[in-house]
C-alpha positions in Angstrom: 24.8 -95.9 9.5 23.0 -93.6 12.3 26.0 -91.4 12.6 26.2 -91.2 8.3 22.7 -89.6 8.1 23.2 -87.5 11.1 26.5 -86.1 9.4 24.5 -85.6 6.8 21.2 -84.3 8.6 23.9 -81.1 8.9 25.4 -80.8 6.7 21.7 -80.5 4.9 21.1 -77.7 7.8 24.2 -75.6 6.8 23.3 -75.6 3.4 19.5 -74.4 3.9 20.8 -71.8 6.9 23.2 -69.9 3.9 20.5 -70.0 1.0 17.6 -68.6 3.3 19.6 -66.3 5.6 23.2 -65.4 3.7 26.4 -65.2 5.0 27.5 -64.9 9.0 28.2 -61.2 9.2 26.0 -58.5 7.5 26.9 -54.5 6.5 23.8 -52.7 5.5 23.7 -48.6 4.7 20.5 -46.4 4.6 19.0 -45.9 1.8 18.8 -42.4 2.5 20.7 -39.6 4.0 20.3 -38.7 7.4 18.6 -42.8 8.5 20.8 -45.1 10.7 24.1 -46.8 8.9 24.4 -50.7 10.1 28.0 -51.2 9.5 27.9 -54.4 11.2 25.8 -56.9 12.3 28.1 -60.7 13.3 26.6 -64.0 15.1 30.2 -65.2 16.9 30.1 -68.5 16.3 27.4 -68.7 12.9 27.0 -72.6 13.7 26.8 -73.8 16.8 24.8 -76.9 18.9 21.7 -76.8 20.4 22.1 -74.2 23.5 25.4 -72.9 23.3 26.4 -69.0 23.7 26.8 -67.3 20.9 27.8 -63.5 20.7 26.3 -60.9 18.3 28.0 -58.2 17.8 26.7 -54.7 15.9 28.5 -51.3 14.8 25.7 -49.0 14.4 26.0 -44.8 13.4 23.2 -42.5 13.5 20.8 -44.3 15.6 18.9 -43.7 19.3 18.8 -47.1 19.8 18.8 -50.2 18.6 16.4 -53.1 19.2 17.4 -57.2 18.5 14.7 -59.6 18.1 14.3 -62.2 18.5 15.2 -61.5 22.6 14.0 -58.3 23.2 17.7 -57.0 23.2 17.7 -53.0 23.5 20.7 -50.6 23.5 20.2 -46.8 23.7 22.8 -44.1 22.0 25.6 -43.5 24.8 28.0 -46.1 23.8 30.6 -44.4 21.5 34.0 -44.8 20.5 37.0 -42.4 21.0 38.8 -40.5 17.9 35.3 -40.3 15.7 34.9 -37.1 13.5 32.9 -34.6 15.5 29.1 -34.8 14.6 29.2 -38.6 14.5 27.3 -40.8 16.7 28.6 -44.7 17.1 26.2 -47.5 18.7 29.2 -50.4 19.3 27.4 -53.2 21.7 27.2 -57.1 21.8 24.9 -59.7 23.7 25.2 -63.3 24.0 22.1 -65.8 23.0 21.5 -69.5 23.2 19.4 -70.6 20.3 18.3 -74.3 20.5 17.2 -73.8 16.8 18.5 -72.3 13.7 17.4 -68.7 14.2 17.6 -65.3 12.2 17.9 -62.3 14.1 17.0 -59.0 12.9 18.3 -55.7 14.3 16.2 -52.7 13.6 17.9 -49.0 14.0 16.0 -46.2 14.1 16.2 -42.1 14.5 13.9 -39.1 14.0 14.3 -39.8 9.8 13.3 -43.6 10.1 15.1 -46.8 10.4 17.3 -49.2 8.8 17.0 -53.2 9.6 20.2 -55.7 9.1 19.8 -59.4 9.7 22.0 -62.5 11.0 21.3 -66.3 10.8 22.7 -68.4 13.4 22.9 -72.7 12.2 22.2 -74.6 15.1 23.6 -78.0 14.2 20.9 -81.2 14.1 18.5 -79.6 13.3 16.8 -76.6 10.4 14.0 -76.4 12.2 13.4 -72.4 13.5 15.1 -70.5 10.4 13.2 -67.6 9.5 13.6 -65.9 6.7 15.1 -61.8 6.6 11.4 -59.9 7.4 10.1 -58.5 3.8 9.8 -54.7 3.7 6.3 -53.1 4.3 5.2 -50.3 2.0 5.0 -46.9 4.3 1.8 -45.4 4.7 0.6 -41.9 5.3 -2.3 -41.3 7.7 -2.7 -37.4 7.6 -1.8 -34.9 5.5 -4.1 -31.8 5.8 -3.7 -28.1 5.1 -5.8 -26.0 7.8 -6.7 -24.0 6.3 -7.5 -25.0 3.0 -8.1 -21.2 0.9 -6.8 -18.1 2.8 -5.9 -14.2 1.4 -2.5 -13.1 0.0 -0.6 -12.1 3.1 -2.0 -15.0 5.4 -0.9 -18.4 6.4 -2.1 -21.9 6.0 -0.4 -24.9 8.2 0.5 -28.4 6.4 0.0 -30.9 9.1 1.1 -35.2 8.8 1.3 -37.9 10.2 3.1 -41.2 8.3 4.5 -44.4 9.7 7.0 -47.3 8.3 8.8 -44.9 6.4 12.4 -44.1 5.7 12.0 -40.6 4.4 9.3 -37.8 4.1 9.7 -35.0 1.9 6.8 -32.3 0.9 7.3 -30.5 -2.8 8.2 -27.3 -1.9 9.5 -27.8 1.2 12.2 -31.0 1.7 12.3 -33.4 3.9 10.8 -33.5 6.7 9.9 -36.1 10.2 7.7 -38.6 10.4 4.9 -36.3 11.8 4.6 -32.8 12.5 3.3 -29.4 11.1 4.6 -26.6 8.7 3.4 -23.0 8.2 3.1 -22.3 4.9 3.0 -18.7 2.7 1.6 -19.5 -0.7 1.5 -16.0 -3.0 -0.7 -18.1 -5.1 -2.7 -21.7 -4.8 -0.6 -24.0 -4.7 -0.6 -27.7 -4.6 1.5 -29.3 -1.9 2.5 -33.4 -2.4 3.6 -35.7 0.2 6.4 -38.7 -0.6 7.1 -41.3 1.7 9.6 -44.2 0.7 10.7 -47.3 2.0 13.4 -49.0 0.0 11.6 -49.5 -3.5 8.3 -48.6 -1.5 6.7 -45.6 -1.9 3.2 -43.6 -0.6 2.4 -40.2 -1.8 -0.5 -37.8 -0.7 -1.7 -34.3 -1.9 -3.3 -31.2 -0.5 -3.9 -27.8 -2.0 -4.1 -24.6 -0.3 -6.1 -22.0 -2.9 -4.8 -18.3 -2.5 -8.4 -16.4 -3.1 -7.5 -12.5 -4.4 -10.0 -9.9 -3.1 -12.2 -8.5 -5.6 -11.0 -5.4 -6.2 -12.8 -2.4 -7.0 -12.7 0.9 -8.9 -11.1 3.8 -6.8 -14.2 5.7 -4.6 -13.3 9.3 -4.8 -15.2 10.4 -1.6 -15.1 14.6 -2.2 -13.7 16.8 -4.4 -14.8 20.6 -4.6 -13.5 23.9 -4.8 -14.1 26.8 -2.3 -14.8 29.9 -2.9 -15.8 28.2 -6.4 -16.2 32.0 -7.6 -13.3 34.5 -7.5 -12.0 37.8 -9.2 -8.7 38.0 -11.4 -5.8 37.6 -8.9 -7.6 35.4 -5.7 -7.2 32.3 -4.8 -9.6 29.1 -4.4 -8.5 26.0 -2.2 -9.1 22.6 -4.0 -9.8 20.0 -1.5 -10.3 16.1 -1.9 -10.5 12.3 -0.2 -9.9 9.2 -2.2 -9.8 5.8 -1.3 -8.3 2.5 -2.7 -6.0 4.5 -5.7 -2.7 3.8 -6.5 -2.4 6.5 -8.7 -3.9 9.9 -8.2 -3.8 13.0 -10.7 -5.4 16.5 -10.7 -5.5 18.3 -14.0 -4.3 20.9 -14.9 -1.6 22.2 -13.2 -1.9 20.4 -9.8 -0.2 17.0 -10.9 0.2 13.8 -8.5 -1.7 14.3 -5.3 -1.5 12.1 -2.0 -5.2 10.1 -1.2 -6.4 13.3 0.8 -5.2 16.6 0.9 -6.0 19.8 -0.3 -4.0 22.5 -2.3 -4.6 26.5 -3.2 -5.2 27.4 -7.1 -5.4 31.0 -8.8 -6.2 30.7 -12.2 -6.7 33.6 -14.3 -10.0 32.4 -16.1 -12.9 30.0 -15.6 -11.3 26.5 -15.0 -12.8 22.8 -14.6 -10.2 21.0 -12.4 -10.5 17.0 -13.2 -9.2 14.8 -10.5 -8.3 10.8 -12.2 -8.2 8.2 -9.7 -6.5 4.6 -10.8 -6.2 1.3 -9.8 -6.1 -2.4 -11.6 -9.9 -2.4 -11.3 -10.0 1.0 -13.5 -10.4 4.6 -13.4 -12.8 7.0 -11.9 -12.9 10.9 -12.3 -14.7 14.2 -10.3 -14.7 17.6 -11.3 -14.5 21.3 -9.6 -15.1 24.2 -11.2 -13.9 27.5 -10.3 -15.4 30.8 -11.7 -13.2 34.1 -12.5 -15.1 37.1 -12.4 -13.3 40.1 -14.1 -11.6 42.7 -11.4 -13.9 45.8 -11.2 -12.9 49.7 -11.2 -12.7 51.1 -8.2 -15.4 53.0 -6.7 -15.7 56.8 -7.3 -17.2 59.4 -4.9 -18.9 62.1 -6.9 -19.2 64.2 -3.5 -19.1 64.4 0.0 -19.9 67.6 2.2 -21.6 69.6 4.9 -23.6 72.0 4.2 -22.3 74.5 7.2 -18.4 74.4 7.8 -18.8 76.2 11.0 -21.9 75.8 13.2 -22.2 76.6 17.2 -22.6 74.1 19.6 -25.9 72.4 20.3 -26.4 73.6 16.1 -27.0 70.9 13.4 -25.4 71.0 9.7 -26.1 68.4 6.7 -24.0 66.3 5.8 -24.9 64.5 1.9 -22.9 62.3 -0.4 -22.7 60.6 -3.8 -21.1 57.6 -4.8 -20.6 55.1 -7.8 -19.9 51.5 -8.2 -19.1 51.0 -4.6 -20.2 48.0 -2.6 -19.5 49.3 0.9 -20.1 53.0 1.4 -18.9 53.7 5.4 -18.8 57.1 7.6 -16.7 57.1 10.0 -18.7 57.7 13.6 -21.7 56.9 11.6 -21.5 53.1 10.1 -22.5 51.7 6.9 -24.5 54.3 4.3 -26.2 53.8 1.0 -24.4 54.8 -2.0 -25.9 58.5 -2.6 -27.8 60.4 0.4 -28.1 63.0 3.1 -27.8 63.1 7.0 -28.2 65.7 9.8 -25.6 65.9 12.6 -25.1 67.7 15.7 -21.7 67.5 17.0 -20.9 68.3 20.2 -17.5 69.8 19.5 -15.0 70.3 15.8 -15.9 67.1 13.7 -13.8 65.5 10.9 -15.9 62.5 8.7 -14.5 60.4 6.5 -16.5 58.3 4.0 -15.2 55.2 2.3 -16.1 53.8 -0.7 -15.0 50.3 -1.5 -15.6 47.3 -4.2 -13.9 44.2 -5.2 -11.4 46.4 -7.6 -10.2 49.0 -5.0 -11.7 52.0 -2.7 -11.8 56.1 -2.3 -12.3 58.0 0.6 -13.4 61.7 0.8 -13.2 64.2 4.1 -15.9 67.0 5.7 -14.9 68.8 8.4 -17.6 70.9 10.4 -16.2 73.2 13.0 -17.8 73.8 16.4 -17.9 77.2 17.8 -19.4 78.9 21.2 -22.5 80.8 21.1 -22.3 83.8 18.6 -22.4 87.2 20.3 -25.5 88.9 18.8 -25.5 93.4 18.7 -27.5 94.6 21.0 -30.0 97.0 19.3 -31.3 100.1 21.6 -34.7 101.7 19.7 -34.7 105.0 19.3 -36.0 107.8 21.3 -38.3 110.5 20.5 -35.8 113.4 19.4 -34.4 115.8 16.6 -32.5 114.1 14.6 -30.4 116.5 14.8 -29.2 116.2 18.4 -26.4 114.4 19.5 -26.3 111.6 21.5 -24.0 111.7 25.1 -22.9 109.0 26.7 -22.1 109.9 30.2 -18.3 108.7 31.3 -19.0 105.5 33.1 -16.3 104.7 36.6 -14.6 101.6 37.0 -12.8 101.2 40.3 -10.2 98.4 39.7 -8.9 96.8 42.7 -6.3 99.2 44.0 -9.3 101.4 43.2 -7.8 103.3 40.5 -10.2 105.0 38.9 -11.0 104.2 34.7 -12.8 107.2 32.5 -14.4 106.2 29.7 -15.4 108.5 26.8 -18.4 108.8 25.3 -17.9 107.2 21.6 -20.8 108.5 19.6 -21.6 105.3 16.7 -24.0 106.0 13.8 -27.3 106.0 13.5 -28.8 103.2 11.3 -30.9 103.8 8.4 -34.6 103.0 10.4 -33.2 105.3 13.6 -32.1 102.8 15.7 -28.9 103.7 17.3 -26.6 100.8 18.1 -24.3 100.5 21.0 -20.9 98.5 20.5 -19.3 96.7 23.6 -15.8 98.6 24.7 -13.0 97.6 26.6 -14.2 94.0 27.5 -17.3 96.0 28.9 -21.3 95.0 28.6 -23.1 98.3 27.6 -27.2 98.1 27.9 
């Protein structure tokens, strides 16, 4: 009777080890790309008594390691078997265990992505005491997700930083998916609004950060200068338009000039009175200068009404007068003199022949006019004898004067009788280069 109920006892044990913990030999795939595949997981024998070996066996891909509990059995990636596909990794181990009761073991897989758990009930026979049912899964859970930081300017950077555990997969909008925990740098052109999603088997967790993309205020264009110099010219001269702007996309000067660069400057001529309008432009709006620029009409050119000396020839150490008119001039110069008024008169005394020109000139043209003032040696004056008391009648003789030359040749000289003047006087004339008293 003993040995009918402990058939029995069993037989009962059998039947409780397959409805709580399944068959013998388990195959379990990740739920998601990229987390371990359990292709096997086998208790060798599945029913056995009370402290015989039994061998578990696993065939594991994509995993670092691989951890059995109950036992505390560990098996790092190294063990891999020949002719795989290149790129694939193959965990292949076994251990033996000695389970006094029934007992359901659990292998856990796991990489940078997550892990994937299999499990494996082994019937000890007399006895159901020790089953454990397959662990339930735990929802994951996400203990940072931050953006640092949170608002930043077109152009900069924000970084997305997290931090979940019990998780098979990650993934951030925007992004993909991503480890367990880490940090991203992040370019937003505008604010955006970054979610989180981790999952575990029909588990999920999801957090949410936003990073806010703050746009400068922008403002209308500052035109710094804009003038014209000389802002006053005649017909046919030029005036230099120069300008600065800053913070313009678009920058025009009217009329004639067209699109300019920020700062610059450029050369104009117009033929009458012009108001130059430089239009500055951005998205914030428009702002405008002005710069006139005066034409005054081109005058006639000067006219000299006269220009002389009074005395063409003078001696030296002698002055003459020089005088001059002119009209509509703006600059009336004398050469060797300087800078005159328009009309006048001036005494000179040069030293030797003299030739002066004056030069008349205004914004239309110039004339010029000559005077020329020759300088001589001292004039030879007649040498005037008063007469002596005596008829009228008589002739005057003039003794013959001797002039021994060097080889003392003797000159003669006649007498030359001149003319009485009209109040007596007789006058003597110099003859042959000689002085007569």
């Amino acid at each position: 009777m003993s040995e009918i109920f402990s058939y029995n006892k069993i037989i009962e044990s059998i039947i409780i080890g397959l409805l709580l913990c399944g068959p013998a030999s388990v195959g379990m795939a990740a739920d998601h790309p990229g987390l371990p595949v359990v292709y096997s997981f086998q208790a060798d024998p599945g029913i056995t008594n009370p402290g015989e070996n039994v061998t578990l066996t696993w065939n594991v891909s994509d995993a670092k390691a691989v951890l059995i509990n109950p036992g505390g059995i560990y098996f790092e990636a190294g063990n891999s078997l020949p002719d795989l596909p290149e790129g694939d990794s193959l965990l292949v181990g076994s251990a033996v265990v000695q389970p006094k009761n029934g007992t359901n073991y659990t292998l856990d897989a796991w990489n940078d992505f997550g892990n994937t758990t299999a499990n494996n009930s082994v019937i000890v026979r007399g006895s159901a005491v020790g089953l454990i049912a397959p662990k339930t899964v735990s929802a994951p859970k996400i203990t940072v997700f931050r953006a640092n930081p949170a608002s930043i300017k077109p152009g900069d950077a924000a970084t997305l930083v997290w931090s979940v555990s019990n998780a098979a997969e990650v993934s951030i909008t925007g992004i993909g998916r991503v480890a367990l925990s880490g940090s991203m740098a992040v370019m937003p052109t505008q604010t955006t609004t970054y979610v989180l999603t981790a999952r575990r088997g029909s588990e999920t967790a999801k957090a949410s950060v936003s990073v806010a993309v703050v746009l400068p205020k922008i403002s209308k264009p500052a035109i710094n200068s804009f003038r014209a110099h000389p802002a006053s010219i005649r017909q046919g001269e030029g005036s230099t338009l120069s300008w600065s702007v800053s913070g313009a996309s678009r920058i025009v000067i009217d009329p004639g000039v067209g699109y300019v660069v920020p700062t610059g400057y450029t050369q104009v001529v117009p033929a009458t009175d012009t108001v130059y309008t430089l239009t500055a432009q951005n998205s914030a709006g428009i702002s405008t200068a002005s710069a006139k620029v005066s034409v005054k009409s081109r005058p006639q050119p000067p006219r000299i009404n006269y220009f002389m000396a009074d005395k063409s020839v003078i001696s030296r150490g002698d002055s003459a007068t020089l005088s001059w008119s002119v009209s509509g001039a703006e600059s009336v110069v004398i050469s060797g003199i300087g800078s005159v008024r328009s009309s006048g008169s001036m005494s000179v005394r040069p030293s030797y022949t003299a030739f002066y020109t004056l030069t008349a000139t205004n914004g239309g043209g110039s004339d010029s006019a000559n005077a020329y003032i020759e300088v001589g040696e001292v004039a030879i004056q007649p040498i005037i004898i008063p007469p002596q008391p005596r008829p009228r009648e008589e002739p005057i003789t003039i003794l013959p004067i001797e002039y021994t030359r060097p080889r003392e040749e003797p000159i003669t000289v006649l007498p030359v009788e001149s003319p009485k003047s009209e109040n007596g006087h007789q006058e003597l004339m110099p003859i042959m280069g000689l002085d007569v008293w």
